[in-house]
N, CA, C and O atoms as CSV, one atom per row, in Angstrom:
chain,resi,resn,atom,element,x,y,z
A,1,UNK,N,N,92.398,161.448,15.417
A,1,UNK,CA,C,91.704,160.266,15.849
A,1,UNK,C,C,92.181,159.919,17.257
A,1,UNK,O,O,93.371,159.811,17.555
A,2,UNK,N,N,91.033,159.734,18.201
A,2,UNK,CA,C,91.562,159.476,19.447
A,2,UNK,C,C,91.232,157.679,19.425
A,2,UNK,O,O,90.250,157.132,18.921
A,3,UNK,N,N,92.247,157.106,20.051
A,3,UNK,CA,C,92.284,155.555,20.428
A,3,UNK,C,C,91.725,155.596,21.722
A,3,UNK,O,O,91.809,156.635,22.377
A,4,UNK,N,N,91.222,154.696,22.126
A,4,UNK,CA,C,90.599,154.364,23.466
A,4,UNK,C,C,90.537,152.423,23.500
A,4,UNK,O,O,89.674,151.761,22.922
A,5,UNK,N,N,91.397,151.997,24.119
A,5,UNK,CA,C,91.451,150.198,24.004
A,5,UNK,C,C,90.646,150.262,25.351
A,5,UNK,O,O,90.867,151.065,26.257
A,6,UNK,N,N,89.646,149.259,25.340
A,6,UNK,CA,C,88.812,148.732,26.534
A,6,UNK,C,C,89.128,147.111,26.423
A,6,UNK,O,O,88.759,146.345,25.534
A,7,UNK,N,N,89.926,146.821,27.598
A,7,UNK,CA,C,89.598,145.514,27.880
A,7,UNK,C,C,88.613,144.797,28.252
A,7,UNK,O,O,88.103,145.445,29.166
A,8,UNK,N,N,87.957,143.740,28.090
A,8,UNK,CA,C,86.734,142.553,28.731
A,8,UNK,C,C,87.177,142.323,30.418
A,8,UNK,O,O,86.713,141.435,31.133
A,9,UNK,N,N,88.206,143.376,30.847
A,9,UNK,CA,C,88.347,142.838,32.147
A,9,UNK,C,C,88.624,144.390,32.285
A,9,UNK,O,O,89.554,145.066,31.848
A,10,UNK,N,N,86.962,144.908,33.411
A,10,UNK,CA,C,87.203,146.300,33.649
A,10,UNK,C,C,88.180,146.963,34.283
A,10,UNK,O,O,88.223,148.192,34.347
A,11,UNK,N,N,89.067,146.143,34.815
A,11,UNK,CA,C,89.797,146.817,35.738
A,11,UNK,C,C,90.948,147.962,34.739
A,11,UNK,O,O,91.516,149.018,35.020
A,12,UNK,N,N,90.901,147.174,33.613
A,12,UNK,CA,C,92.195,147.757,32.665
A,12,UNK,C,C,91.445,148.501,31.395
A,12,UNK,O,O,90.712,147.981,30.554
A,13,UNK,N,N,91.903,150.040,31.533
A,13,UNK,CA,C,91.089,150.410,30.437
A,13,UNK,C,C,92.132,152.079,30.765
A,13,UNK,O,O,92.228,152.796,31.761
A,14,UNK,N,N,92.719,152.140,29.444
A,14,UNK,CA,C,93.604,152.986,29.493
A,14,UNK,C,C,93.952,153.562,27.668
A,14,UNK,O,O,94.071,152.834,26.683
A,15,UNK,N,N,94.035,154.995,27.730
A,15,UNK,CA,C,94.220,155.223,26.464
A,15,UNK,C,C,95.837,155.074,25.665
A,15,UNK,O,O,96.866,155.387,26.265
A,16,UNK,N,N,95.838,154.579,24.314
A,16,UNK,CA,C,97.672,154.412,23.789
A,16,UNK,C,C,98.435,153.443,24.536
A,16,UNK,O,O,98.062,152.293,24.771
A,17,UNK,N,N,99.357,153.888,24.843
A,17,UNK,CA,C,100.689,153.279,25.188
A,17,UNK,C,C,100.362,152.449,26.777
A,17,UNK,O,O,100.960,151.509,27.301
A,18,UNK,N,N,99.092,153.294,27.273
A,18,UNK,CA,C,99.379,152.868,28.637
A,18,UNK,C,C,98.174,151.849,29.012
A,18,UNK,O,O,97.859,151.649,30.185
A,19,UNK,N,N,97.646,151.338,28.119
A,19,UNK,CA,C,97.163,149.742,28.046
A,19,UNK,C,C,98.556,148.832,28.207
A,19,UNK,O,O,98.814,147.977,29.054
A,20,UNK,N,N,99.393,149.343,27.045
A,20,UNK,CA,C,100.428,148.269,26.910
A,20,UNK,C,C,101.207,148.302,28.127
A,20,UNK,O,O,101.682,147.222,28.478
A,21,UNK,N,N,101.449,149.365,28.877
A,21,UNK,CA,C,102.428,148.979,30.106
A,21,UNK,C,C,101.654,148.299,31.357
A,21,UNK,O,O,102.270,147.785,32.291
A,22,UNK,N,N,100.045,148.356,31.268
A,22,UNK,CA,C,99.071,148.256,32.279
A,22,UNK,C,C,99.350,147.101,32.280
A,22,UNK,O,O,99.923,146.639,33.267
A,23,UNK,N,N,99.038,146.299,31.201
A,23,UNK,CA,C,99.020,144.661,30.747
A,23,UNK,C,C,100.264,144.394,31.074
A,23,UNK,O,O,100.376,143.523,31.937
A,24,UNK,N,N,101.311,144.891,30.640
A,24,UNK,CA,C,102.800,144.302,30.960
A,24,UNK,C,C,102.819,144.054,32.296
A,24,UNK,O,O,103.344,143.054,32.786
A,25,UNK,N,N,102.126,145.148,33.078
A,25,UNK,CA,C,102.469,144.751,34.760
A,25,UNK,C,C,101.728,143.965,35.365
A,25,UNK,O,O,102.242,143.430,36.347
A,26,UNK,N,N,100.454,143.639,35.075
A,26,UNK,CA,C,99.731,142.508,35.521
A,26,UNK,C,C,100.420,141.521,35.134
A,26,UNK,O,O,100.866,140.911,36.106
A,27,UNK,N,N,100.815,140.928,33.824
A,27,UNK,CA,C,101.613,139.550,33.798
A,27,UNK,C,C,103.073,139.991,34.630
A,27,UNK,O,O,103.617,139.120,35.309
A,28,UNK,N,N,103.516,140.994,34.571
A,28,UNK,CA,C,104.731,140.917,35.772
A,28,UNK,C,C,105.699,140.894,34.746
A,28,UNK,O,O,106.730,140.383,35.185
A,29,UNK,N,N,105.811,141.257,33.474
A,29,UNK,CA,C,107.092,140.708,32.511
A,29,UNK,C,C,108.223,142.297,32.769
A,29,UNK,O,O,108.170,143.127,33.676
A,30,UNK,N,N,108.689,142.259,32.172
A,30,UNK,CA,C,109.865,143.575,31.629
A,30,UNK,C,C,108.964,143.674,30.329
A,30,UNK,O,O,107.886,143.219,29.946
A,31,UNK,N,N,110.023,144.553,29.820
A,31,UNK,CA,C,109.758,145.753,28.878
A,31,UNK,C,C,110.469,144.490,27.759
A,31,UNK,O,O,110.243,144.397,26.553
A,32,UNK,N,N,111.217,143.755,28.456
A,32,UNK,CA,C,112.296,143.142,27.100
A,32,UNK,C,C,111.726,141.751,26.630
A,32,UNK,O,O,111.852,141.299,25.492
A,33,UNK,N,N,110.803,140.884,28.129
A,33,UNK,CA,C,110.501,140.017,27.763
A,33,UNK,C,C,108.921,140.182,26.732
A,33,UNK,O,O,108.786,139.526,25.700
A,34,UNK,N,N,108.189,140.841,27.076
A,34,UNK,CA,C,106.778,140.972,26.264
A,34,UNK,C,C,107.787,141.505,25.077
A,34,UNK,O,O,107.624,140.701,24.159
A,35,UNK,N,N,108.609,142.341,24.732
A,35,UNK,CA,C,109.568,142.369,23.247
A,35,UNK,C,C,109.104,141.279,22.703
A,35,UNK,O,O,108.106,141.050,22.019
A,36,UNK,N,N,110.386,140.313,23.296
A,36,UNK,CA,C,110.229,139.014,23.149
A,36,UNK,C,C,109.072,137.687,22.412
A,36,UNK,O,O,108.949,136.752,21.621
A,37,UNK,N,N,108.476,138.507,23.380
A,37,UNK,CA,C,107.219,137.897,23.111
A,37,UNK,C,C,106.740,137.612,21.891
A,37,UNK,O,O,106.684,136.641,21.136
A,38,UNK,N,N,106.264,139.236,21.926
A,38,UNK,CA,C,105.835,139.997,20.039
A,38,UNK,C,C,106.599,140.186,19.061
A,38,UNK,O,O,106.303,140.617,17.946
A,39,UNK,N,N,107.987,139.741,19.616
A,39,UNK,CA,C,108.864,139.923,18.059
A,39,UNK,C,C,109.331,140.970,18.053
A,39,UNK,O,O,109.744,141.230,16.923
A,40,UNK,N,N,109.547,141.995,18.964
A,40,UNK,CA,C,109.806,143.180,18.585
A,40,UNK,C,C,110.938,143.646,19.338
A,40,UNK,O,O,111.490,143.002,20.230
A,41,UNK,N,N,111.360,145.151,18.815
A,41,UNK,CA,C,112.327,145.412,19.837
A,41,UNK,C,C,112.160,146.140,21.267
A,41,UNK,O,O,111.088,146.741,21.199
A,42,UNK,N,N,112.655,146.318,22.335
A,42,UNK,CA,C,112.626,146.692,23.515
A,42,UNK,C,C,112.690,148.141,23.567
A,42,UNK,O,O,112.313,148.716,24.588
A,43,UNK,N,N,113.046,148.667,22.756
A,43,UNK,CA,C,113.505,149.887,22.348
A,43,UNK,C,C,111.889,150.329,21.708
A,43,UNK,O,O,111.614,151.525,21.803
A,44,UNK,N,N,110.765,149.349,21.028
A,44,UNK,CA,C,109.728,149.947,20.487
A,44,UNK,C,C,108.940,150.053,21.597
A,44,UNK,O,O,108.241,151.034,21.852
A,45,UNK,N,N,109.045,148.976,22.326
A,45,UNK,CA,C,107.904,148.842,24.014
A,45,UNK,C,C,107.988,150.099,24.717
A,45,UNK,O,O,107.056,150.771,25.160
A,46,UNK,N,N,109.406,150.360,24.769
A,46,UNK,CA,C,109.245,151.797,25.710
A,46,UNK,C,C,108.802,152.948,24.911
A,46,UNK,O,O,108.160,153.866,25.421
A,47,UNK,N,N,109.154,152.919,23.579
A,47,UNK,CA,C,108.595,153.958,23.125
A,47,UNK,C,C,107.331,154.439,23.080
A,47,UNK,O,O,106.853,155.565,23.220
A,48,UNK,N,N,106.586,152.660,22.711
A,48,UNK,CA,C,105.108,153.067,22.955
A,48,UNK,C,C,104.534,153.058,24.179
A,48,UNK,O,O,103.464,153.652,24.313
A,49,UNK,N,N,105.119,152.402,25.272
A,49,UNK,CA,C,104.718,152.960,26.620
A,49,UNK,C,C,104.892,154.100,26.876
A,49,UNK,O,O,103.948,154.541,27.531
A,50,UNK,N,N,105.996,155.140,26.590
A,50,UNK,CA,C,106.189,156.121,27.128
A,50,UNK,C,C,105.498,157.362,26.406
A,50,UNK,O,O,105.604,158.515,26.822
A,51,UNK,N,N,104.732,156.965,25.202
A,51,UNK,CA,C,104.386,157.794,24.620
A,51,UNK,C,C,104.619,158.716,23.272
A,51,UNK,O,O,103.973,159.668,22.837
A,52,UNK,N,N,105.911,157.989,22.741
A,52,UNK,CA,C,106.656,158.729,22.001
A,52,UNK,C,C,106.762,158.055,20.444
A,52,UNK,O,O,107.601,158.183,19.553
A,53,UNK,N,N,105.638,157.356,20.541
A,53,UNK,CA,C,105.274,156.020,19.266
A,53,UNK,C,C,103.795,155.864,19.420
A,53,UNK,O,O,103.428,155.245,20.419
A,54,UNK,N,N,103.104,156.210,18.799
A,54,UNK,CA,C,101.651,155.995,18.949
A,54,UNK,C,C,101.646,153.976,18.714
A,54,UNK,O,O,102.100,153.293,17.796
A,55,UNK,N,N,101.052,153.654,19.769
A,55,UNK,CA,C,100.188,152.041,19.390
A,55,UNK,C,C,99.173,151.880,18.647
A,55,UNK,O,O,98.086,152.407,18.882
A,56,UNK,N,N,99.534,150.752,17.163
A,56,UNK,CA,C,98.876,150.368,16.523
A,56,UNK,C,C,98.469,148.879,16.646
A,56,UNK,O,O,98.936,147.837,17.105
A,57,UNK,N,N,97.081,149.419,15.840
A,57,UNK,CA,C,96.058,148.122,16.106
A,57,UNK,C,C,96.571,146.957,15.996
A,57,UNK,O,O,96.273,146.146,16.874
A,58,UNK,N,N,97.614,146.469,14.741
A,58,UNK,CA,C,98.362,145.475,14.619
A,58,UNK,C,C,99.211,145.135,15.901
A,58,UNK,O,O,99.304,143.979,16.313
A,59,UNK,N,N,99.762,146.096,16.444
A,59,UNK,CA,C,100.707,146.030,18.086
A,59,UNK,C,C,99.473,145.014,19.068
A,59,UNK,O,O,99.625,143.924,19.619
A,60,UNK,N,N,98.577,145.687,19.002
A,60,UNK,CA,C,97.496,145.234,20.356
A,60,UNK,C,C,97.198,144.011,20.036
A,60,UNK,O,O,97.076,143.119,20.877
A,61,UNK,N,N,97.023,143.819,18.551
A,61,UNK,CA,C,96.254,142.509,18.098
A,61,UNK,C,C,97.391,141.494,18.531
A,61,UNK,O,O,96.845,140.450,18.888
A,62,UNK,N,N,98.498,141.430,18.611
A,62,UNK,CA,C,99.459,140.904,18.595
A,62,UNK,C,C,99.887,140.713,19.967
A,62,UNK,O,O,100.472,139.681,20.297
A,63,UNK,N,N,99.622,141.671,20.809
A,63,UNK,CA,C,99.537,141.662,22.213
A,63,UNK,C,C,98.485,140.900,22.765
A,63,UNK,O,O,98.778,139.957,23.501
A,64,UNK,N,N,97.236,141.181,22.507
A,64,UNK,CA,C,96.220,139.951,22.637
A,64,UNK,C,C,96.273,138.902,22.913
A,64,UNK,O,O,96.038,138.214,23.906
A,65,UNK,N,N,96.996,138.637,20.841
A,65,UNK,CA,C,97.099,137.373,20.761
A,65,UNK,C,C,98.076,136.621,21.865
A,65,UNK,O,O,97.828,135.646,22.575
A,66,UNK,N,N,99.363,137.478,21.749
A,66,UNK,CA,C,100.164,136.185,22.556
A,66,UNK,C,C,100.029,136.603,23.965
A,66,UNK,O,O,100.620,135.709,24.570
A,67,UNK,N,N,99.701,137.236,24.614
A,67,UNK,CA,C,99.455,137.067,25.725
A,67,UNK,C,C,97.857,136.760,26.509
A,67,UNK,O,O,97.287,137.164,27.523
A,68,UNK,N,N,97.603,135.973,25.578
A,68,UNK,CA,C,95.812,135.246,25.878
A,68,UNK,C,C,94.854,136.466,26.632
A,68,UNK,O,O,94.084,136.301,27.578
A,69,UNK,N,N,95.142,137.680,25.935
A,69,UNK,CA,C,93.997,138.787,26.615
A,69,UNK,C,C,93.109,138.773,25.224
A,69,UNK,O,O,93.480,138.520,24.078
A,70,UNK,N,N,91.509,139.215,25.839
A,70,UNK,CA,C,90.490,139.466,25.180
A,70,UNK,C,C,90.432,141.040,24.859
A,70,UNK,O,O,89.949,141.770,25.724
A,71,UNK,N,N,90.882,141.577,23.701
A,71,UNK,CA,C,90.890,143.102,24.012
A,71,UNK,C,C,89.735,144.075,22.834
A,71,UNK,O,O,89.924,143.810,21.647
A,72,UNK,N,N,88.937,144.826,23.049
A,72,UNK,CA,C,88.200,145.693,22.156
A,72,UNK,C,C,88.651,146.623,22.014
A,72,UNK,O,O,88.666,147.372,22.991
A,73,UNK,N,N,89.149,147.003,20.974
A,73,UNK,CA,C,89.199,148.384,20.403
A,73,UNK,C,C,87.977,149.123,19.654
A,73,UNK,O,O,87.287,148.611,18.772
A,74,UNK,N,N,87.810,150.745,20.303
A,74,UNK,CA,C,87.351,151.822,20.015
A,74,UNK,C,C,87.860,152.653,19.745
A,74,UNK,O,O,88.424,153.428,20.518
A,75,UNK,N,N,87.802,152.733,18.474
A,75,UNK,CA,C,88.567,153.562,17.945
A,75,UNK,C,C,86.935,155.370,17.658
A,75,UNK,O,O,85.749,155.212,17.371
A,76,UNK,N,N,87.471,156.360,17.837
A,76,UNK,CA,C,86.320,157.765,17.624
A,76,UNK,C,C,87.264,158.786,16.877
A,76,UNK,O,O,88.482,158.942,16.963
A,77,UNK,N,N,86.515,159.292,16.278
A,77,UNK,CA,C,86.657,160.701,15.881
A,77,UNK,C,C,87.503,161.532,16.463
A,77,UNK,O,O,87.577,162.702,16.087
């Protein structure tokens, strides 16, 4: 199954992990504070930025949520 997240704001549209670091750098945070954010550890952010943790839908939804982005997921075959 390939993931493909499209944001409502074309500029950001990136497959997996690298939505989540795209978004991290537009708000300008670290790796530790969006953690923070979502509850999670700093140690999972890089993983799924770097590729080595696939991002799940629950991750994004959660990313969304607390960081007031509008996000669609497409998920294909």
């Amino acid at each position: 199954m390939n993931m493909l997240i499209t944001c409502y704001n074309p500029d950001i549209t990136a497959p997996n992990g690298m939505f989540v670091r795209l978004l991290r750098d537009r708000l300008g945070w670290t790796q530790g504070r969006l953690a923070k954010h979502l509850g999670v550890s700093t140690v999972l952010i890089s993983m799924v930025e770097g590729g080595s943790k696939p991002v799940t839908i629950g991750l994004l939804k959660k990313i969304a949520k607390k960081c007031l982005v509008n996000i669609e997921i497409k998920i294909t075959p």
